[in-house]
C-alpha positions as CSV (number, residue, x, y, z in Angstrom):
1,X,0.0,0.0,0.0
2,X,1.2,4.0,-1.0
3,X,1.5,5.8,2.2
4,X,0.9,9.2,1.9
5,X,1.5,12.1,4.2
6,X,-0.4,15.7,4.2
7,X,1.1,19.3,5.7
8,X,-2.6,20.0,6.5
9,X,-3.2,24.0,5.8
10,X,-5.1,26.1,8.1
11,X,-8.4,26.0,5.9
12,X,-8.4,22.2,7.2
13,X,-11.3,22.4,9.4
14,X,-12.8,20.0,9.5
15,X,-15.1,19.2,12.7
16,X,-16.6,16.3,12.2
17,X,-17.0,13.4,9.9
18,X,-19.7,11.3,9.7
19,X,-19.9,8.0,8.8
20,X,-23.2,6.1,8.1
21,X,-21.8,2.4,8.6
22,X,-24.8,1.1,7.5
23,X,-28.7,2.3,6.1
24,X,-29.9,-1.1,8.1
25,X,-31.9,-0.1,11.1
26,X,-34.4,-2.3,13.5
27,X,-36.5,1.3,14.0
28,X,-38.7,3.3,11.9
29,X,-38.5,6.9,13.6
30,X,-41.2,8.9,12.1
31,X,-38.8,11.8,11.3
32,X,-35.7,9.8,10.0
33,X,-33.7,12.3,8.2
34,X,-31.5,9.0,6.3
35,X,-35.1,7.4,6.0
36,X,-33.0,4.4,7.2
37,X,-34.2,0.7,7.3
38,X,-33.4,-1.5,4.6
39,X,-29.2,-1.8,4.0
40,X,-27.8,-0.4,1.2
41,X,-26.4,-2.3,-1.3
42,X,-22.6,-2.4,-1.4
43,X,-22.1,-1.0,2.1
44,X,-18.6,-0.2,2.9
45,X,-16.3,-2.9,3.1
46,X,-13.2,-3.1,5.8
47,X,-10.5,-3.2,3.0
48,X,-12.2,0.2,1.8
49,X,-12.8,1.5,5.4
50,X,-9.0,1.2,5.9
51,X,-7.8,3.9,2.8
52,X,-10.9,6.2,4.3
53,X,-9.7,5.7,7.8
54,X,-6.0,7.0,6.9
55,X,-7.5,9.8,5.5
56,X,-9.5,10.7,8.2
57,X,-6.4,10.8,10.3
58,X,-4.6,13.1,7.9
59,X,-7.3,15.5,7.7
60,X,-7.5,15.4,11.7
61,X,-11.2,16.0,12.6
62,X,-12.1,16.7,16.0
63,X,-14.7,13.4,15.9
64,X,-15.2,10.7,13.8
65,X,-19.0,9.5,14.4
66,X,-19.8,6.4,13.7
67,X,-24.0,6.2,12.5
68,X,-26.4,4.3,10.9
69,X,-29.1,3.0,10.5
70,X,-28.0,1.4,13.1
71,X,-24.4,0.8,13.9
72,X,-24.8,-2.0,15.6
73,X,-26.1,-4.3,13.2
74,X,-23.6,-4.3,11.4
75,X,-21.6,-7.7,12.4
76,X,-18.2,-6.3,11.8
77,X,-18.6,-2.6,14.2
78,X,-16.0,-3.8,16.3
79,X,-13.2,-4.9,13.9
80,X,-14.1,-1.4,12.0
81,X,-13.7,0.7,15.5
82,X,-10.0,-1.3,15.9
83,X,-9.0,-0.9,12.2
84,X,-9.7,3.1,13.3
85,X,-7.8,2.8,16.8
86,X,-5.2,0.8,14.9
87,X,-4.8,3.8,12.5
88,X,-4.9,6.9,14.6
89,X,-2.3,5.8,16.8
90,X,-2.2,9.2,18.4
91,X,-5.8,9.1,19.4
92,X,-6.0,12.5,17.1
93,X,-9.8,12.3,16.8
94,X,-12.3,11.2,19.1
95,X,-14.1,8.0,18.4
96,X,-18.1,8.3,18.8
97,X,-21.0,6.0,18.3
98,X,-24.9,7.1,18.0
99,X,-27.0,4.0,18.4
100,X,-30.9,4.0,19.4
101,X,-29.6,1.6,22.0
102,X,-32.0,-1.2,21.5
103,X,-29.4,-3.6,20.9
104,X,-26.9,-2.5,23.8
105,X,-26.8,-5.8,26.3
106,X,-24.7,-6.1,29.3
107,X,-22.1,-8.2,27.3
108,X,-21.8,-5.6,24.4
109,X,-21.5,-2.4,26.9
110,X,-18.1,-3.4,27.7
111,X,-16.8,-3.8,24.4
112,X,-18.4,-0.3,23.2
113,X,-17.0,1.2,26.3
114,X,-13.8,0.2,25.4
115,X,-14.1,0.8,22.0
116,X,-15.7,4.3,21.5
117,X,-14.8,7.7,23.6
118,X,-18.2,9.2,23.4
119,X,-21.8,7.2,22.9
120,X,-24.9,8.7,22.2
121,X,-28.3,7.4,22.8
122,X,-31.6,8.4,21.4
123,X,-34.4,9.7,22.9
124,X,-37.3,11.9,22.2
125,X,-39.1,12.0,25.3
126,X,-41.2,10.1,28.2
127,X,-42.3,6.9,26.8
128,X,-45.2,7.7,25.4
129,X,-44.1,10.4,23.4
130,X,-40.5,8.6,22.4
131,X,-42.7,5.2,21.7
132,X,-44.8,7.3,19.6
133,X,-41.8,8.6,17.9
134,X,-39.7,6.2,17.4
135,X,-41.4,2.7,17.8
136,X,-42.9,0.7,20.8
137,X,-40.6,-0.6,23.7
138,X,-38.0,1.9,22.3
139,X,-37.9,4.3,25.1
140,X,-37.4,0.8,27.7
141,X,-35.0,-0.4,25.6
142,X,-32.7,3.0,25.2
143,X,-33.1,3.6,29.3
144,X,-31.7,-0.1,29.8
145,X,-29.0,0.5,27.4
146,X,-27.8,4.1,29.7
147,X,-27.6,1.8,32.2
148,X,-25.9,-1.0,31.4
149,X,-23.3,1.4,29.7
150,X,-22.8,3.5,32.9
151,X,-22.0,-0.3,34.3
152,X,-19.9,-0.6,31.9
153,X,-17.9,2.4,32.7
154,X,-18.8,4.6,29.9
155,X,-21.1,7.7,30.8
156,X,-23.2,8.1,27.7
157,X,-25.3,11.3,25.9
158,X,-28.6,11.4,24.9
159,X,-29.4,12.8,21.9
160,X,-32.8,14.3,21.3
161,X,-34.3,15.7,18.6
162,X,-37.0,18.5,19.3
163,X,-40.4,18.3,17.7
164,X,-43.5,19.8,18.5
165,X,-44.7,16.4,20.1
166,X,-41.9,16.8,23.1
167,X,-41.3,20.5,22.9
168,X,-43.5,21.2,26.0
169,X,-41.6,18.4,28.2
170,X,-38.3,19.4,27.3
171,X,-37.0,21.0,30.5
172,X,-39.1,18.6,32.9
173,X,-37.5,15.6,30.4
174,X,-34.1,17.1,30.9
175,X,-34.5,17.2,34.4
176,X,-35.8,13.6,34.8
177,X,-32.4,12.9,33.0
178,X,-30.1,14.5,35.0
179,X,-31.5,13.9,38.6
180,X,-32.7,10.5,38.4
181,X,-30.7,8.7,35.1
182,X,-27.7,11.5,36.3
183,X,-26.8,12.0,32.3
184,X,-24.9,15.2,32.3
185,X,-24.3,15.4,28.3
186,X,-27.4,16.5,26.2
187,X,-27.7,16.6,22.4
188,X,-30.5,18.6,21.2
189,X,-31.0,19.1,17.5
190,X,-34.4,20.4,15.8
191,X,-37.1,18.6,13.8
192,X,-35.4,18.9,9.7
193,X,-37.9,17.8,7.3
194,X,-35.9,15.5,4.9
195,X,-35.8,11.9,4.6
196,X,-39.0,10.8,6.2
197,X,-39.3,13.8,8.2
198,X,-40.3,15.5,4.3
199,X,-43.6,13.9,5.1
200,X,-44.2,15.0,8.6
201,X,-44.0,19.4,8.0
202,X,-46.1,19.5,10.9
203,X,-42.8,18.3,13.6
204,X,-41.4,21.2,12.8
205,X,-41.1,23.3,15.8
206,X,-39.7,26.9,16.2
207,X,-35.9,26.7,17.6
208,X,-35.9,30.1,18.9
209,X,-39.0,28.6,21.1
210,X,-36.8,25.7,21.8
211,X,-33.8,28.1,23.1
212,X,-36.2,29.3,25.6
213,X,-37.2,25.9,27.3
214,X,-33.7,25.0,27.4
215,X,-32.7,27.7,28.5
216,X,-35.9,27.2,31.5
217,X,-33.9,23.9,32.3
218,X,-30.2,26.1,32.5
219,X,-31.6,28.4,34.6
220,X,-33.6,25.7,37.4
221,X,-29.9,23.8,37.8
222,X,-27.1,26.3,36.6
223,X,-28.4,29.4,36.3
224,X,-28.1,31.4,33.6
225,X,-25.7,31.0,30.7
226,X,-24.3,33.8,29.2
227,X,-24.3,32.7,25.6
228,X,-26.5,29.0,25.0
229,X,-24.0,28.6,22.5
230,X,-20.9,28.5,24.1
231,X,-19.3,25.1,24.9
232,X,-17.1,25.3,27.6
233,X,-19.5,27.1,30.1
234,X,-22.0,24.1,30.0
235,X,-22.6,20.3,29.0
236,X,-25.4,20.6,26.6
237,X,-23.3,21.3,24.1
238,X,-25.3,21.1,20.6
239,X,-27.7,23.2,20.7
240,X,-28.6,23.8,17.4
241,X,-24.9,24.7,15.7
242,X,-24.9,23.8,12.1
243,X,-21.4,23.1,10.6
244,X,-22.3,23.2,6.9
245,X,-18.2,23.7,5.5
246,X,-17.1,21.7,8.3
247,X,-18.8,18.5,8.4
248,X,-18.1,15.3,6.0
249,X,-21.2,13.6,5.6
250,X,-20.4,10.1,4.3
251,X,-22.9,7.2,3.0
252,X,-22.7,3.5,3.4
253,X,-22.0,3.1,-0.1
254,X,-19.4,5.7,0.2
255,X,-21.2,8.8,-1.4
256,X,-20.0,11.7,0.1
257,X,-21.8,15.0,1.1
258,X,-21.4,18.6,3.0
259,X,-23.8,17.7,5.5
260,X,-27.2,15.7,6.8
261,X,-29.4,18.3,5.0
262,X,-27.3,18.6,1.7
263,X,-27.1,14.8,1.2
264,X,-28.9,14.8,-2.2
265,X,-27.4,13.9,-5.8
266,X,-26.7,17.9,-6.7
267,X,-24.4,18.3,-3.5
268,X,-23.0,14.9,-4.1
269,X,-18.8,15.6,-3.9
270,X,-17.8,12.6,-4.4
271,X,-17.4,8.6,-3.8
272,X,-14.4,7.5,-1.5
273,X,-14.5,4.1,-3.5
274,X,-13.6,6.5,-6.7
275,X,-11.8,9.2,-5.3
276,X,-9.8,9.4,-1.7
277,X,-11.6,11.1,0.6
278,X,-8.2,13.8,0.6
279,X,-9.0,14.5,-2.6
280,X,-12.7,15.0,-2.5
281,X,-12.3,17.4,0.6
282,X,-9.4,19.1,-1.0
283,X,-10.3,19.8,-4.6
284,X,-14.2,19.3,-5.2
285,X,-15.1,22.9,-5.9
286,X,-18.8,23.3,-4.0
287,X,-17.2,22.0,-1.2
288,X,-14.0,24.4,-1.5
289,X,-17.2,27.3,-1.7
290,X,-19.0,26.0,1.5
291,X,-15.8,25.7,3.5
292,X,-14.8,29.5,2.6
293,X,-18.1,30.4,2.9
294,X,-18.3,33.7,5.0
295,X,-22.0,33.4,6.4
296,X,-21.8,36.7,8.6
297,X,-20.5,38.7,6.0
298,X,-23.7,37.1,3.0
299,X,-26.5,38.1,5.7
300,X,-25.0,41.7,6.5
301,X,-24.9,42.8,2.4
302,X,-28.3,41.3,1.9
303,X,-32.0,41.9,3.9
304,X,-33.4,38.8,3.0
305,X,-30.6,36.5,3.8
306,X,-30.1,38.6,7.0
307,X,-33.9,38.0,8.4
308,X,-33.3,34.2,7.6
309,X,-30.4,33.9,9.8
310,X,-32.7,35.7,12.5
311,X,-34.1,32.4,12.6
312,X,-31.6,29.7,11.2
313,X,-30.8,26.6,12.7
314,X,-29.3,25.0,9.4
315,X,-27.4,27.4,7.0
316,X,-27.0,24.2,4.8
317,X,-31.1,25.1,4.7
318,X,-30.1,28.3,3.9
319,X,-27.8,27.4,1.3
320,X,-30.0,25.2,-0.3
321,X,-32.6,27.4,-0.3
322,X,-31.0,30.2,-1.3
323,X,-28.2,28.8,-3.4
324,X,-28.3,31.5,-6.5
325,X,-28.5,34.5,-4.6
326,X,-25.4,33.3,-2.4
327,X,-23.3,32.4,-5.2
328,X,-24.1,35.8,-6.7
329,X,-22.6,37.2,-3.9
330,X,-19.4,34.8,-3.5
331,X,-19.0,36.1,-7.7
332,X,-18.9,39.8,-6.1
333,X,-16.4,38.5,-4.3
334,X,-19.0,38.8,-0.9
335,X,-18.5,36.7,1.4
336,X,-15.6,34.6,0.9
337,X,-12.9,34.2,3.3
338,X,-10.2,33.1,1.2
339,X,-9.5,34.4,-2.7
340,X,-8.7,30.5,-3.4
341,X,-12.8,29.6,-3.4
342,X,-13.8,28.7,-6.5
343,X,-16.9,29.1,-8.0
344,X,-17.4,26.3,-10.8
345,X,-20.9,24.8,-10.4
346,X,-21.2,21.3,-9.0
């Protein structure tokens, strides 16, 4: 095998990468943004897995997330998560799994706490509401799952995605979680109408509303945060951030995109079976404009981009939405933080 090495630039930034092991999954959440449950065919093999993984490491992200479907039907997680360790021998990134925790058993919890730095769990809600969401006995089956992998050793997140159906037990929910279940990490993302969620408009529910019941839970234990944002003051750490530029978005056939929202064919960079993932980040051209991408700068020069970011959540929304009038700008040489974005249509 070639071994190559990278002097990684300063535009590297990459946060995150995301990497949907599989499209299998044993749930059929109502608002599914993959609109996971059958595999796909020609899922990522380990021999494959191995070239993406060294890139990974060059490019240095802060986490690599392992997702799904569900992760954890696919037979092989735990040889992929060593190939990964085996790889970034420096323990460069962090190593994450998000699992609905159904299949989480007492034997399994040890090897995911030894494998993984950071597990999330989903969960929308009481049960009622979560079982309405995201399947019968789901709810039981997520809470046994915390537990065993506390036993384990491994203090686990819950990730929750806010709807209109759980928006009014949000802070009594967080509460619940933190003085009784004593989980100290929180995920909160909103409702995003793709995938299945395209079908269900009526989820959607105001994030701006949202800040101001978390902020009702900050206030009851911590008192008051000076910016909801800011991750060092306080543990619930995701509070709507979108990282659009910053984010690889990669498929279990090895499609690769900017982000969860963007993961259609006309933001499609490229295919790590085809191209190294190096290359795609480096050199694919509508990812070279979203990474230089100078959001600030596009809302102040233009009224209607500026009331959308009033309000935005996702600015891979707002790039989609949007995307002539911002690439009008970035030709007027408006927002761009770097002369090298280029400006070539995808």
């Amino acid at each position: 095998m070639v071994m190559r090495t990278l002097q990684q630039p300063d535009s590297m930034k990459s946060k995150t990468v995301y990497l949907h092991l599989t499209k299998k999954c044993n749930l059929n959440c109502t608002y599914c943004y993959f609109n996971a449950g059958e595999a796909m065919e020609s899922e990522l093999s380990l021999d494959v897995l191995e070239s993406l993984f060294r890139d990974v490491v060059l490019l240095r992200p802060q986490k690599l997330t392992f997702t799904g479907g569900e992760p954890l039907l696919r037979s092989d997680l735990f040889d992929i998560a060593q190939l990964f360790r085996s790889i970034d021998v420096d323990k460069q990134t962090n190593l994450c799994l998000i699992s609905n925790g159904t299949l989480v058993t007492r034997e399994n919890a040890i090897r995911i706490a030894r494998a993984f730095d950071e597990i999330r769990i989903s969960i929308d809600g009481p049960e009622d509401i979560n079982d309405r969401l995201r399947g019968k006995g789901s709810y039981h089956k997520a809470m046994t799952a915390i537990q065993q992998l506390l036993e384990a050793g491994i203090h686990p997140s819950v990730s929750i995605t806010v709807t209109v159906d759980n928006s009014s037990c949000l802070p009594s929910f967080l509460s619940f979680l933190l003085e009784e279940i004593f989980i100290t990490d929180f995920h909160l993302t909103p409702f995003r109408p793709v995938g299945r969620g395209a079908q269900h408009p009526e989820l959607a529910y105001p994030w701006n509303e949202a800040r101001s019941l978390i902020l009702q839970f900050w206030q009851k234990h911590f008192g008051t945060p000076s910016l909801l944002k800011k991750a060092d003051d306080y543990t619930l750490r995701n509070c709507g951030t979108c990282g659009v530029g910053t984010y690889l978005n990669i498929h279990p056939n090895g499609d690769v995109y900017p982000c969860h929202v963007l993961s259609v064919t006309e933001f499609l960079l490229g295919n790590v079976k085809r191209s190294s993932l190096l290359d795609i980040y480096q050199n694919s051209p509508l990812f070279k404009r979203l990474r230089n991408l100078d959001f600030t700068t596009l809302f102040q020069t233009s009224e209607h981009l500026r009331l959308l970011l009033a309000n935005a959540v996702c600015l891979g929304e707002v790039y989609r939405d949007n995307r002539q009038e911002i690439d009008d700008l970035i030709k007027r040489d408006i927002g761009r933080t770097t002369p090298a974005c280029t400006h070539e249509t995808k």
